[in-house]
C-alpha positions in Angstrom: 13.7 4.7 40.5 13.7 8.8 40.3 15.3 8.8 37.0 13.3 5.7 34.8 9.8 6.6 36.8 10.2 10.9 35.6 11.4 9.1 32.8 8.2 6.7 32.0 5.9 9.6 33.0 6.7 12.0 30.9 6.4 9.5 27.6 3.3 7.9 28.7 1.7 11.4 28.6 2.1 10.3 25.0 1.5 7.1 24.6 1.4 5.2 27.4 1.9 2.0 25.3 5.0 2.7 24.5 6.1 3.6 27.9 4.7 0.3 29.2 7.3 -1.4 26.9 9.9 0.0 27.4 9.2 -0.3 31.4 9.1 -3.9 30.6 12.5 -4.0 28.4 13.9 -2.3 32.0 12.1 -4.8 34.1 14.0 -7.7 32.1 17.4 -6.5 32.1 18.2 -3.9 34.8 17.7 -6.7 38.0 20.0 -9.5 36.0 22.8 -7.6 33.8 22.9 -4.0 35.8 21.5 -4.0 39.4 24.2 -7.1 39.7 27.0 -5.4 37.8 30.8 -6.4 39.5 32.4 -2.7 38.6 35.4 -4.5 37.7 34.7 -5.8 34.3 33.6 -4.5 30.9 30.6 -6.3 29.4 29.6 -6.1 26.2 25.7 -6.5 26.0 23.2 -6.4 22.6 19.8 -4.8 22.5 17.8 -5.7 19.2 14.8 -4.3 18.0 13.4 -4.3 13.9 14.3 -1.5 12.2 12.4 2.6 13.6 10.8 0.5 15.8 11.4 2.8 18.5 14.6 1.6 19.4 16.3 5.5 21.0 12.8 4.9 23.4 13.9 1.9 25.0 17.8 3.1 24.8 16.8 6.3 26.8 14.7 3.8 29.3 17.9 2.1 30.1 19.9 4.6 30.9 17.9 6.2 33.5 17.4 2.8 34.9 21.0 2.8 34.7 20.8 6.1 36.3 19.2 5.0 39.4 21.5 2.2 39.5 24.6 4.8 40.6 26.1 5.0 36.5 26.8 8.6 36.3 28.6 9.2 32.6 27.2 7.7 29.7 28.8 7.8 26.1 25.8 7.8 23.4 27.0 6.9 20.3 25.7 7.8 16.4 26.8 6.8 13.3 29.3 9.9 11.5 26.5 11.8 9.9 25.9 15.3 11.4 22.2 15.0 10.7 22.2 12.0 12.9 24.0 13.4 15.9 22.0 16.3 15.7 18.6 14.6 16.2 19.9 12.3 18.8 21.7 15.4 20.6 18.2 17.6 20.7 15.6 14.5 21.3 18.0 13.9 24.7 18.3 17.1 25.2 14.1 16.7 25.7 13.5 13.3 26.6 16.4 13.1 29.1 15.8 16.7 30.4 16.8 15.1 33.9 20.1 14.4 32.5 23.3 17.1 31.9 22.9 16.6 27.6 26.6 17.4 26.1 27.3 17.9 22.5 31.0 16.8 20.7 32.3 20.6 21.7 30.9 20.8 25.3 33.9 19.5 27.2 33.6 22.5 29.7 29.7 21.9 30.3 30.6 18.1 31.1 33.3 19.7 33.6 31.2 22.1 35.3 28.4 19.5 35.7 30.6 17.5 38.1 28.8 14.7 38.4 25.8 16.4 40.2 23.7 15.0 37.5 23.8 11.8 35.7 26.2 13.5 32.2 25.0 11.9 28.7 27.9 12.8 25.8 26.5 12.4 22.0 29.3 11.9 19.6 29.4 10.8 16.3 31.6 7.9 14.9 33.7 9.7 13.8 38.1 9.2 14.4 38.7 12.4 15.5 36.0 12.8 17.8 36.8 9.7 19.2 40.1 10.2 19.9 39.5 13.3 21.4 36.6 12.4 24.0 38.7 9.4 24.8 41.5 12.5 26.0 38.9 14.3 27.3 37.6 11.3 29.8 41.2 10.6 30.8 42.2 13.9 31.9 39.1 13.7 34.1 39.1 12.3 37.5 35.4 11.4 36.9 36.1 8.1 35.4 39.0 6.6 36.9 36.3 5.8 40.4 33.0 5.6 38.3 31.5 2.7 35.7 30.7 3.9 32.0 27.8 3.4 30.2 28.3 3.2 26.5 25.2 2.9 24.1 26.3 2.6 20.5 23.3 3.3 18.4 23.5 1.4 15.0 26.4 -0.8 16.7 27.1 -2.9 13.6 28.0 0.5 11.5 31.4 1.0 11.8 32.4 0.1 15.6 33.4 -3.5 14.3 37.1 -3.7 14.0 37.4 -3.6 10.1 41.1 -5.2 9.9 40.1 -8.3 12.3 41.6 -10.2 9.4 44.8 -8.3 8.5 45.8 -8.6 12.3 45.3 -4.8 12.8 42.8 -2.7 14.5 40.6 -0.2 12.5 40.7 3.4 13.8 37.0 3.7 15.3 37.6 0.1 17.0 40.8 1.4 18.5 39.3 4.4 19.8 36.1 3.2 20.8 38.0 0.4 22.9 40.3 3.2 24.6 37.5 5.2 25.4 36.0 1.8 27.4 39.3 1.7 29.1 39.1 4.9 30.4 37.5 3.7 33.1 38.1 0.6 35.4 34.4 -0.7 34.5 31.7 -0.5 31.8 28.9 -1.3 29.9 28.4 -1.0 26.5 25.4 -1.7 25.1 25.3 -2.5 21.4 22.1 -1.6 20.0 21.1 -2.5 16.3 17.8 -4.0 14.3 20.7 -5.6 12.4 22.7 -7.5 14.5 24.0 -10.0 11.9 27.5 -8.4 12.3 27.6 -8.2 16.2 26.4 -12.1 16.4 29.0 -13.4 14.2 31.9 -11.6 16.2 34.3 -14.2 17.7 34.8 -14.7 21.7 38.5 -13.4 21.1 37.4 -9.9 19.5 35.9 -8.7 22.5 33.0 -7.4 21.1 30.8 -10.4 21.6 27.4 -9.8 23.4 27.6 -11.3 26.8 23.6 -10.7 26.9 21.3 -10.1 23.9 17.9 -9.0 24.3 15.3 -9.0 21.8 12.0 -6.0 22.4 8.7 -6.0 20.2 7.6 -3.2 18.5 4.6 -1.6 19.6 1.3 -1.4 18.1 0.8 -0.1 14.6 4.2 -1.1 13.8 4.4 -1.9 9.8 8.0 -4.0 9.3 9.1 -7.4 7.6 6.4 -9.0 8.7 3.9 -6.7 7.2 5.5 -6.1 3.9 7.6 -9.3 3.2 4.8 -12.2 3.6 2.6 -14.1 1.2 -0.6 -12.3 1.3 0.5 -8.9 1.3 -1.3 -6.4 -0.6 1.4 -4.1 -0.6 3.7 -4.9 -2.9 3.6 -3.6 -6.9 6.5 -5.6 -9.2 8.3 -3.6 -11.6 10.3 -5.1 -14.4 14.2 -6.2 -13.4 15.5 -3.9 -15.9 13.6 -0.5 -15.2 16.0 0.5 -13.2 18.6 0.5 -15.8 16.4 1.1 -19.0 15.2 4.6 -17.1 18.6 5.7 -16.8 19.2 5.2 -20.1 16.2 6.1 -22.2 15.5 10.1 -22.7 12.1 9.8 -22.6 9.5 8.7 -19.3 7.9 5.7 -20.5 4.6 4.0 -18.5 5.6 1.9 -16.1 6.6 1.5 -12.4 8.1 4.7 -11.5 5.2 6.4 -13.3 2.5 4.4 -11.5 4.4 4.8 -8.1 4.5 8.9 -8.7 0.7 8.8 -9.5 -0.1 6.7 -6.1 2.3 9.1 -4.5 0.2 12.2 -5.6 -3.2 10.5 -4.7 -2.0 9.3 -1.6 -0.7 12.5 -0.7 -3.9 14.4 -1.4 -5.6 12.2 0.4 -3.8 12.7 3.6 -3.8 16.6 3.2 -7.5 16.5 3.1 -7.9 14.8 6.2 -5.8 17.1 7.6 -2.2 16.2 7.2 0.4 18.2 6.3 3.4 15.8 5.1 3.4 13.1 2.9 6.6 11.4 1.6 8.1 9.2 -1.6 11.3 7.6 -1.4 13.4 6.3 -4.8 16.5 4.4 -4.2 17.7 3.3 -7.5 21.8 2.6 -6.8 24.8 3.9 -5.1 26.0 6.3 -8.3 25.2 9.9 -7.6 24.7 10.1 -11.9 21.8 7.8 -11.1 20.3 9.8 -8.9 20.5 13.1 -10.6 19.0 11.5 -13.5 15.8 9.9 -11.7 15.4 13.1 -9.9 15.5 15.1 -13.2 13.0 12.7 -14.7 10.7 13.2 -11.9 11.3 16.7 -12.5 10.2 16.7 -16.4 6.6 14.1 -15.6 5.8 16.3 -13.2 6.1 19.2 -15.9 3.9 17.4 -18.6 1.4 16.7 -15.7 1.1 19.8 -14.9 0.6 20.8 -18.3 -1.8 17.7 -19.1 -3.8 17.5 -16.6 -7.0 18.6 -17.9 -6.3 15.9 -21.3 -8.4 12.5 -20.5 -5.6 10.5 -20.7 -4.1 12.1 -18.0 -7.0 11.8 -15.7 -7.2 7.9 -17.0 -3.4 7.1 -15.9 -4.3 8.6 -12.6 -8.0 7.1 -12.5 -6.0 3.6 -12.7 -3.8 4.4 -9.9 -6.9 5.1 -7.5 -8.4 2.0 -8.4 -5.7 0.4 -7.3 -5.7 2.3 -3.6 -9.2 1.6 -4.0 -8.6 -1.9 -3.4 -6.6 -1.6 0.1 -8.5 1.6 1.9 -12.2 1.5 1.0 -12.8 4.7 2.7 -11.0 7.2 0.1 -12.6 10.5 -1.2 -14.1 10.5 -4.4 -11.4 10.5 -7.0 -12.9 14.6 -8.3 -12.2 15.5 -5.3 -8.4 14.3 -4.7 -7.9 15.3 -8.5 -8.7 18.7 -8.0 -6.1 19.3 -5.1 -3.7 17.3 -7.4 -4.2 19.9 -9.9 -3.8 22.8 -7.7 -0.9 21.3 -6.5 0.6 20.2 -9.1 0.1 23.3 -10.9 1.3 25.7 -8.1 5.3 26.4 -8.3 7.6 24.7 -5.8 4.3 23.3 -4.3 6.2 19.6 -4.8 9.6 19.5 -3.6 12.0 16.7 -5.2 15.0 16.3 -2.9 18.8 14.1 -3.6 20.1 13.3 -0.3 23.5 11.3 -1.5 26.1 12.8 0.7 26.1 14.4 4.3 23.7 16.8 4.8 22.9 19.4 7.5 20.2 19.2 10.2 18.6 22.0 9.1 18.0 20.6 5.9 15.7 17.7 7.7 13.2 20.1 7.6 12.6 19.6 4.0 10.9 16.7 4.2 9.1 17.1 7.3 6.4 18.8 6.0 4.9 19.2 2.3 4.5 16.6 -1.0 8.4 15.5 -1.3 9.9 12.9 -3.5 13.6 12.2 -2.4 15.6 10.8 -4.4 19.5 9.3 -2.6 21.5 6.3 -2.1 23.5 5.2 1.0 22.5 8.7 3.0 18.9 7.5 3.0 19.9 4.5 5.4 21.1 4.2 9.3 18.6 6.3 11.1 17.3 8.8 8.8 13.6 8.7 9.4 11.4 10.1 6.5 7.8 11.1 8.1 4.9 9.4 7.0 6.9 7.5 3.8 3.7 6.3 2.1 5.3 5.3 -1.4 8.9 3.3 -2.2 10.4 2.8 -5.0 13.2 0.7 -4.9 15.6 -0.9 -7.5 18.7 -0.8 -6.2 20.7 -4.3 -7.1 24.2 -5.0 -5.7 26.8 -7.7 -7.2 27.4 -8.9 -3.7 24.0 -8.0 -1.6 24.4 -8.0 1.9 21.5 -8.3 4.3 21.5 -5.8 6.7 22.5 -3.2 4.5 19.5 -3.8 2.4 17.5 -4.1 5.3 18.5 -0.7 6.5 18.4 0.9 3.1 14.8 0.3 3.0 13.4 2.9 5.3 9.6 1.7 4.7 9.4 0.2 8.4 7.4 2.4 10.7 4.7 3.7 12.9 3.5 6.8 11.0 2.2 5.1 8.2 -1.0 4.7 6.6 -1.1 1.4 5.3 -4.1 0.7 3.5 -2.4 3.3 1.0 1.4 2.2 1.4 2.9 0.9 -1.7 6.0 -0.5 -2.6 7.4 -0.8 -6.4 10.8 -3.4 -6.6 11.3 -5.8 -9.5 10.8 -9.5 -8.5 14.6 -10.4 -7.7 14.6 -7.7 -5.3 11.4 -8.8 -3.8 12.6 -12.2 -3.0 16.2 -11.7 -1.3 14.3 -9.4 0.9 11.4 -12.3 1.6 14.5 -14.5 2.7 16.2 -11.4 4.7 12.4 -11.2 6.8 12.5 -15.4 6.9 16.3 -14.9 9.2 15.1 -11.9 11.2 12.3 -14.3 12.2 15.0 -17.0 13.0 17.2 -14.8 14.7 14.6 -13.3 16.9 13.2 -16.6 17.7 16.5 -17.7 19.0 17.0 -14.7 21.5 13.9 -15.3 22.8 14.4 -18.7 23.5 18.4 -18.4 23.7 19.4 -21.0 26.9 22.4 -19.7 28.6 24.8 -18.3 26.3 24.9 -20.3 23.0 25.5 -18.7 19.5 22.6 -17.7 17.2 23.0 -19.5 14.1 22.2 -17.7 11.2 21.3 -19.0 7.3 20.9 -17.2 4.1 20.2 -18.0 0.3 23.6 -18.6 -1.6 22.8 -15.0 -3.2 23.5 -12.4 -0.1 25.4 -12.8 2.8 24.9 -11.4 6.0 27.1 -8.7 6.3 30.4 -7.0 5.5 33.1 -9.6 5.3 36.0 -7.3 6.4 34.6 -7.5 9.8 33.9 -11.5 10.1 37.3 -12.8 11.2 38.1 -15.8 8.7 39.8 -18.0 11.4 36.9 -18.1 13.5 34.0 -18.0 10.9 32.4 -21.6 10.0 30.0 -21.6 6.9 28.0 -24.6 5.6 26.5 -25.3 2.5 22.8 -26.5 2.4 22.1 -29.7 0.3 26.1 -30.8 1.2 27.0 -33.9 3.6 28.8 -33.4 6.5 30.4 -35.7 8.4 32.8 -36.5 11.4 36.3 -38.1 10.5 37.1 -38.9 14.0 33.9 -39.2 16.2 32.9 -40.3 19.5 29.9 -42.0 20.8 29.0 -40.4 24.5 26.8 -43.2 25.0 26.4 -46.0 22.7 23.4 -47.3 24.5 21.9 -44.4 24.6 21.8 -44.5 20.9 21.4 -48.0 20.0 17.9 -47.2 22.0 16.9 -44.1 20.4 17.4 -45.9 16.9 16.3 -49.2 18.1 13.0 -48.8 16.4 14.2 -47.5 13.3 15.2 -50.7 10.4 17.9 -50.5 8.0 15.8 -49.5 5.0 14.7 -46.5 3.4 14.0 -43.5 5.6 12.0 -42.2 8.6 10.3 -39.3 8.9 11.2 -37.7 12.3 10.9 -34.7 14.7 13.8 -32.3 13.8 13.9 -32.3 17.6 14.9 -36.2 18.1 17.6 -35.3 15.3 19.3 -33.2 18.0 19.1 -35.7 20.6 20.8 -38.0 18.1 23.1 -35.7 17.5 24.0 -34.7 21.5 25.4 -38.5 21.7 28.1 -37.6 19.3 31.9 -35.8 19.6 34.3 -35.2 17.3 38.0 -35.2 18.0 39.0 -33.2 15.0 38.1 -29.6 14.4 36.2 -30.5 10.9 32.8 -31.1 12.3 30.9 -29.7 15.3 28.0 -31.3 16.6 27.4 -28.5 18.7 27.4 -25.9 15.2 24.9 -28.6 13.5 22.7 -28.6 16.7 22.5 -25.2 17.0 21.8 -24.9 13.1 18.9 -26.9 14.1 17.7 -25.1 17.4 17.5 -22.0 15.1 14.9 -23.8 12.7 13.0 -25.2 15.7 12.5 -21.6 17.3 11.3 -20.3 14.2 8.8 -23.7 13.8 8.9 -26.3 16.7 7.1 -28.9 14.3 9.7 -29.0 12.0 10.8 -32.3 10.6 13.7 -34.7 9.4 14.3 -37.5 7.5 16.3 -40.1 9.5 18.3 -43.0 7.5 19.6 -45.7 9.7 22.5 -48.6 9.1 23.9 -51.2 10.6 26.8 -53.4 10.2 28.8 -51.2 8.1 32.6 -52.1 7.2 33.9 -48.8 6.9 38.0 -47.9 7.6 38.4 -45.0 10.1 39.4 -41.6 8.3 37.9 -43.1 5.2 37.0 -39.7 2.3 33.8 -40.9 2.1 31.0 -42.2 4.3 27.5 -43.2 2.7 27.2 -45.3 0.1 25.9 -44.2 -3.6 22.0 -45.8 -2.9 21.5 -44.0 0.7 23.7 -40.7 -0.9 20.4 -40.5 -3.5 17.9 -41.2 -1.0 19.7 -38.6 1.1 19.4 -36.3 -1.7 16.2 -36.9 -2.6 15.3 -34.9 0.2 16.5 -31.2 -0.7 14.0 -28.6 1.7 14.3 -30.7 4.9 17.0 -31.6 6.9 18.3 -35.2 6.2 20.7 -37.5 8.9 21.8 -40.5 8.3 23.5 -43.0 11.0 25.8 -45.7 10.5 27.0 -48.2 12.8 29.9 -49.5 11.7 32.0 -52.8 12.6 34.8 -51.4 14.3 37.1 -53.5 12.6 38.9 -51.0 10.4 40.7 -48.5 12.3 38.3 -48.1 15.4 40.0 -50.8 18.0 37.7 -53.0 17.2 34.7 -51.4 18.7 31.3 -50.4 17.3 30.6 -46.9 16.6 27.4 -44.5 15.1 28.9 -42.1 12.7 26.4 -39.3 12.0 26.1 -37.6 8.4 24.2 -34.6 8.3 22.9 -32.7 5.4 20.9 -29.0 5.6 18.6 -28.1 4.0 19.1 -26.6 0.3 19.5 -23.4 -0.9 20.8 -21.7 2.7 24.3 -21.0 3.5 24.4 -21.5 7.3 27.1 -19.0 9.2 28.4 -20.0 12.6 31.4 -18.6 14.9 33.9 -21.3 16.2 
């Protein structure tokens, strides 16, 4: 254990907290997926944890447990941004100061080191880079005798093969696979708070997780959870339309973005006169670069007429407004004199407040922008995948997409975190916004459930309002993808009864009238008894639909409708009849089955037979992989 104990050590100087998770994460996958590991296969493994959670921590943990395990060479992987790689490269270069660290252009070092030393190789995403570490490791002898460990941070970003549906192989995929071929063996180890992509891959891509595992933030943590639920305090509406009316209007009218610059300022002094020296305000309004100049520029002009009003009374009553609110969530704020008068100093004092557009690449060095000072940063898709903005106090966010997709939003948000005060953390988003991401928290809940109580190797089902969908579809492959509407009847055209028996006891108690409220649970007991010998209907997708609700709640309910002595012809278009379709649909937030037994006369040799219909609850579209 020389590598993960040096390893542990050093970050529980720290915070030994943190280093006692991540010693667990180790403890729960090193003895059954790597102590045990055949060198002769390449397994494709899935690490999940919410969004700057601490996920590079637990990464890190691996590898030297990996380390100490005999896996000399590992490939860590960042998304193509040079401001990524950078940070990864320099915190292994401290964190893993054990390890030989190698940047993209350090063949020779990786050479040299011979293998003396366990060898970690950063690289970005990126084609060309790819393609020539993938050279690099073949001309090697290293790799031919030895396992690879590849960790691909931010796994669902552009490893997925991108043409799984035109019957090609996208360029990172291709390379990516190579550079696991390089070697007779390997691990790679997907890692991801978003792992809606990586779950819905199909057995035949080869990029299917053979083992997921789920790890908890640590204390202090502020994610979904936080933010996203009922009683938050969080939270400040905007109007739908701000967005778009700001853009378009010359002048800085009251309302969101003005209250969420005033919090910013107070929030900001606040934290500076308690001894901080960073405090940060992130605006996301859309994708266009023409958006972002403009908020940035309107930022730019408030802050002028601040500056210039902020001895009139008005002034000091806009801001007076804004503290009352803060008021409300940290009781222990300095008198509002006293945070006005820095705000004035500030405010007054050129470049003292930095406004910052980060909308395209940018270099590391410019990182140090925002890591210390009053900043407002204004950016679109460059503000998601691993950028981390210290202590992000105020968000303003009003980006709306045609076609929202889940873990893109998720990521985009950046407001999850450790170094946050939140008492004074507010979050401005128009209504709309507010509610696709209360049903983006409701699935990370489900999904998370499931892994932790995922039983051998079953899928994790995964359900969504009809409005988003859970990821790119370019890398869902169509043949393999099953989606079901919610509030639609499903059922079987040619099924199969395991156990007739077995069934005709379960429902024994159950009359042919009305309906029956039920343990979701006895639902999928039900629905064990039944095959299908067609590939329209899956009991297995429909109980596994099920098992996800029942992680997530294991008191959930059904309504059960039971029949008897139905005369229905085998492969017959429809099943129920009009009165029990109405009761059925009565029911629209809970899942409703109803079981027939029908005659046998009609096309079913004469035997009895329970057909099952199923119907989902409403307003989800429920994903599952064939």
């Amino acid at each position: 254990m020389k590598y993960l104990q040096s390893y542990l050590s050093r970050i529980a100087q720290k915070n030994v907290s943190l280093a006692d998770a991540v010693k667990q994460t180790a403890d729960d996958i090193v003895p059954q997926y790597i102590s045990n590991f055949s060198y002769k296969e390449h397994v494709v493994s899935l690490l999940v944890g919410d969004v700057q959670s601490g996920k590079t921590s637990h990464m890190f943990g691996l590898m030297c447990a990996a380390a100490d395990e005999g896996f000399p060479i590992f490939i860590l992987l960042t998304t193509d941004n040079i401001l990524l790689q950078q940070q990864t490269f320099k915190r292994a270069q401290k964190d893993l100061c054990d390890f030989c660290i190698c940047d993209e252009m350090e063949y020779t070092k990786f050479v040299q080191n011979n293998l003396r030393t366990p060898t970690v190789i950063v690289l970005k995403k990126n084609t060309n880079v790819l393609k020539q570490w993938k050279n690099n490791l073949a001309s090697t002898q290293f790799c031919i005798g030895n396992p690879l460990f590849i960790i691909d941070d931010e796994a669902d970003a552009a490893s997925l093969n991108t043409l799984i549906n035109k019957k090609r192989q996208s360029a990172i995929n291709k390379n990516l696979e190579s550079i696991k071929h390089t070697s007779a063996s390997s691990i790679y180890l997907e890692v991801t708070g978003t792992p809606q992509a990586n779950l819905l891959q199909a057995q035949q891509s080869g990029w299917k997780p053979y083992f997921i595992y789920y790890f908890k933030p640590g204390n202090g943590y502020i994610g979904g959870n936080t933010i996203f639920t009922d009683d938050n305090k969080i939270v400040r509406f905007t109007d739908n339309e701000e967005a778009k009316e700001l853009v378009a209007d010359d002048e800085f009218p009251e309302n969101g973005l003005v209250s969420a610059l005033l919090v910013h300022l107070l929030t900001s002094a606040q934290i500076f006169l308690q001894g901080g020296n960073v405090c940060n305000f992130l605006i996301h309004p859309s994708m266009k670069v023409a958006d972002h100049k403009s908020f940035a520029e309107k930022v730019g002009l408030y802050l002028n007429e601040l500056s210039q009003s902020i001895d009139e009374d008005i002034t000091k009553e806009a801001f007076k407004i804004a503290f009352d609110d803060l008021l409300s969530t940290k009781n222990d704020l300095l008198p509002f004199d006293t945070l006005y008068k820095l705000i004035k100093a500030r405010i007054q004092s050129d470049d003292d407040i930095k406004i910052l557009t980060l909308n395209s690449k940018v270099s590391f060095e410019d990182n140090a922008q925002y890591e210390s000072g009053i900043n407002v940063i204004v950016g679109g898709n460059s503000l998601g995948r691993g950028v981390t903005f210290p202590c992000l106090q105020t968000i303003y966010y009003c980006r709306v997409s045609k076609n929202p997709q889940a873990d893109t939003m998720w990521q985009h948000a950046r407001m999850f975190g450790y170094d946050r005060d939140k008492d004074m953390m507010r979050i401005f988003m128009p209504p709309k916004l507010y509610k696709l991401f209360v049903d983006i928290n409701a699935t990370n809940n489900s999904i998370i459930a499931q892994i932790q109580k995922r039983r051998g190797f079953e899928d994790i089902k995964i359900s969504y309002a009809p409005t988003l969908r859970p990821t790119r579809k370019n890398v869902l492959d169509n043949s393999a993808l099953a989606i079901f509407c919610g509030g639609v009847n499903y059922f079987p055209f040619a099924p199969s009864n395991i156990d007739i028996t077995v069934l005709d006891t379960m429902l024994d108690k159950f009359g042919d009238e009305g309906s029956n409220t039920v343990s979701l649970k006895l639902v999928i007991n039900v629905l064990e008894q039944i095959e299908n010998d067609e590939d329209d209907w899956s009991s297995q997708a429909f109980i596994g639909f099920l098992n996800s609700i029942v992680a997530e709640n294991p008191l959930s309910q059904a309504q059960l409708i039971v029949r008897r002595g139905r005369d229905i012809s085998k492969g017959t278009g429809t099943l129920l009849s009009e009165t029990d379709r109405k009761l059925g649909d009565s029911f629209t937030d809970i899942t409703v089955l109803t079981m027939y037994k029908v005659t046998g006369r009609k096309g079913w040799n004469g035997k009895q037979i329970w057909i099952p219909n199923i119907k989902l609850p409403s307003n989800k579209v429920y994903y599952s992989v064939k």
